[in-house]
C-alpha positions in Angstrom: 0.0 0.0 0.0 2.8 2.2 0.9 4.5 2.3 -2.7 1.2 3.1 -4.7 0.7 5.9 -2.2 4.3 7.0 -3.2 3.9 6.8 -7.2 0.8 8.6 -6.4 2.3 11.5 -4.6 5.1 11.7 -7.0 2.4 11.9 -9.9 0.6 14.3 -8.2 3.2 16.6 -7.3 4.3 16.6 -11.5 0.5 17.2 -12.4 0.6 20.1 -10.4 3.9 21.7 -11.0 2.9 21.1 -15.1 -0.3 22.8 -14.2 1.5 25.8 -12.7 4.6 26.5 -15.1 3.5 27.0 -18.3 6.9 26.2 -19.8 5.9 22.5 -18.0 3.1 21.9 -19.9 4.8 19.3 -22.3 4.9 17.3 -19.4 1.1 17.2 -18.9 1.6 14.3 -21.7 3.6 12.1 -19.2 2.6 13.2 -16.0 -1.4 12.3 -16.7 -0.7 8.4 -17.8 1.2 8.2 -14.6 -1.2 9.7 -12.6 -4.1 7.8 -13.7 -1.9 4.6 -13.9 -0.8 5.1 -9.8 -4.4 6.1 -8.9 -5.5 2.4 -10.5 -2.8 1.3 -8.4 -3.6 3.2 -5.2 -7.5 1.7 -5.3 -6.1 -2.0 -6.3 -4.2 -2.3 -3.7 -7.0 -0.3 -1.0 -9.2 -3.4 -2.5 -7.2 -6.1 -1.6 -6.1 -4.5 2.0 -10.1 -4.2 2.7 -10.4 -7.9 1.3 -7.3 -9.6 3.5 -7.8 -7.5 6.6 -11.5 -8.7 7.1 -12.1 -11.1 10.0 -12.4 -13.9 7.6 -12.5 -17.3 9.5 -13.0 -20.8 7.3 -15.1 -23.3 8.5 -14.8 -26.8 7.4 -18.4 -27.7 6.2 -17.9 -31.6 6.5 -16.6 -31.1 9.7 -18.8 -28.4 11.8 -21.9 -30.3 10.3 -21.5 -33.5 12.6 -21.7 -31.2 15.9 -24.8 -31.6 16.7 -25.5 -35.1 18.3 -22.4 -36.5 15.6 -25.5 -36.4 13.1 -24.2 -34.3 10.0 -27.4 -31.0 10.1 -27.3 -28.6 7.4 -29.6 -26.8 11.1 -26.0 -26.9 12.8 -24.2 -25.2 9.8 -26.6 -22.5 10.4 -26.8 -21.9 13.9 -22.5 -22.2 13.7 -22.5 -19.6 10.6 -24.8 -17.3 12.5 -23.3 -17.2 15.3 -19.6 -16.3 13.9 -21.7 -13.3 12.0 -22.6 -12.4 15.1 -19.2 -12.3 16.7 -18.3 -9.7 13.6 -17.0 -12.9 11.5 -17.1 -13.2 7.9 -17.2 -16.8 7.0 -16.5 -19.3 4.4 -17.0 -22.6 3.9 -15.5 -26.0 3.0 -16.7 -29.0 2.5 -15.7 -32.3 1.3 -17.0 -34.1 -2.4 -19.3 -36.1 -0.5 -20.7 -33.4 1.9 -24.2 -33.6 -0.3 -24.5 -37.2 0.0 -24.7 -36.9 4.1 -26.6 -34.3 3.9 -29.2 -34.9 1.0 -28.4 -38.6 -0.4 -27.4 -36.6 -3.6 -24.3 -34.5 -4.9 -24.5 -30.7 -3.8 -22.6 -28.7 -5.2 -21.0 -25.2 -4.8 -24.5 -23.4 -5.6 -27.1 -25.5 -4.0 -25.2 -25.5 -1.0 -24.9 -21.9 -0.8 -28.6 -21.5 -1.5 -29.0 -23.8 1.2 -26.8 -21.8 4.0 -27.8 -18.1 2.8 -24.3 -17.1 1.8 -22.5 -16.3 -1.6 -21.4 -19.0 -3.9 -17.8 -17.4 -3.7 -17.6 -18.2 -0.1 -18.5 -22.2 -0.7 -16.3 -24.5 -1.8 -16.8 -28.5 -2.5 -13.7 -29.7 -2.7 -13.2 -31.9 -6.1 -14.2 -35.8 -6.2 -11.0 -37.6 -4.6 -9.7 -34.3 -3.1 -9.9 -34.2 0.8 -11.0 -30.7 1.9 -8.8 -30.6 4.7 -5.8 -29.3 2.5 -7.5 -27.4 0.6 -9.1 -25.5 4.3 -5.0 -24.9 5.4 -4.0 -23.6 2.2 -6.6 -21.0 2.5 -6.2 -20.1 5.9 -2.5 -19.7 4.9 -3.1 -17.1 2.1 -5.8 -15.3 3.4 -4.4 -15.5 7.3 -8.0 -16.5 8.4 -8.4 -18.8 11.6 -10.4 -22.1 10.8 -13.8 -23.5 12.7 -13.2 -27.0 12.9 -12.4 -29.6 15.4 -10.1 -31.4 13.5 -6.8 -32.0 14.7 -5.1 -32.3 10.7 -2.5 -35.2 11.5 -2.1 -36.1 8.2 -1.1 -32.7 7.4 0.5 -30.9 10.1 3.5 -31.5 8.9 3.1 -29.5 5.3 1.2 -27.1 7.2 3.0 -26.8 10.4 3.4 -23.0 10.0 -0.7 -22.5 10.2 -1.6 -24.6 12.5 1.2 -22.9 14.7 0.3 -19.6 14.2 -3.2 -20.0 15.3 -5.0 -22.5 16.8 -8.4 -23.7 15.2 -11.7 -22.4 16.4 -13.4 -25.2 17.9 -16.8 -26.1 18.9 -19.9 -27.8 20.0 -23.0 -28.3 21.9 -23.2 -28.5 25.4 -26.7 -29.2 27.0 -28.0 -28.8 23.4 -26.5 -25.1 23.5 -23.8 -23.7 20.6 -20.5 -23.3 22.0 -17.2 -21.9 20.2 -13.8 -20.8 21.6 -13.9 -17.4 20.1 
């Protein structure tokens, strides 16, 4: 953010001095592209600041659906999504291939299962016939820094993703006398 703010000054600064001199006014023909160019810069890189610094957490769908009585609940997805919106959370969620099957006794897929939850296709993900979720859930968290809802302990992966599951430890969860807990 700090070096499209630069270019942007720097542009800025040239507009104006071309504006002000008329012998700079040849330099109105460079100094414009530049400015326009850094201020596409300036609100590219504002964008992806807003989008990486959200409190984005990423639930693992096959996972937080079993909760409930170990009975996979499309209910349980809902009550866990709701109440991480309501702890100023913005979540996503994973699921494995077969996630439809437990849930419906037929394939789901990215759309019906967003219908299904209330939330944006672009923040469900099926993860790919033959393709556990559970990597696909670390790699995410690692790029996007989000924490992830789970109670999985990822054995079979810790060691490829030692440096996330270091760093922060899932968000787990629950039901307790039938009521929703988390470790927020």
């Amino acid at each position: 953010m700090r070096i499209p703010l630069i270019i942007c000054a720097i542009s800025l600064c040239g507009f104006l001095a071309a504006l002000l001199y008329p012998a700079g006014s040849d330099w109105l023909l460079l100094v414009l592209p530049c400015l326009a160019a850094s201020l596409i810069l300036l609100v590219k890189a504002w964008r992806i600041r807003i989008r990486v610094s959200g409190n984005w957490v990423i639930v693992d769908g096959s996972n937080v659906m079993h909760w409930k009585e170990g009975t996979p609940d499309i209910g349980t997805l809902h009550e866990v999504l709701s109440a991480l919106v309501d702890a100023g959370l913005k979540p996503s969620v994973v699921f494995d291939a077969n996630a439809g099957y437990k849930l419906a006794d037929r394939h789901m897929n990215d759309r019906v299962l967003a219908r299904a939850l209330g939330l944006p296709v672009s923040r469900i993900m099926v993860a790919p016939k033959g393709t556990p979720a559970d990597p696909l859930i670390l790699r995410a968290a690692r790029e996007s820094g989000a924490q992830i809802v789970t109670n999985d302990r990822f054995r079979d992966w810790a060691e490829d993703y030692s440096d996330v599951l270091k760093s922060r430890a899932p968000v787990q969860g629950g039901y307790r006398q039938g009521k929703l807990w988390l470790s927020l």
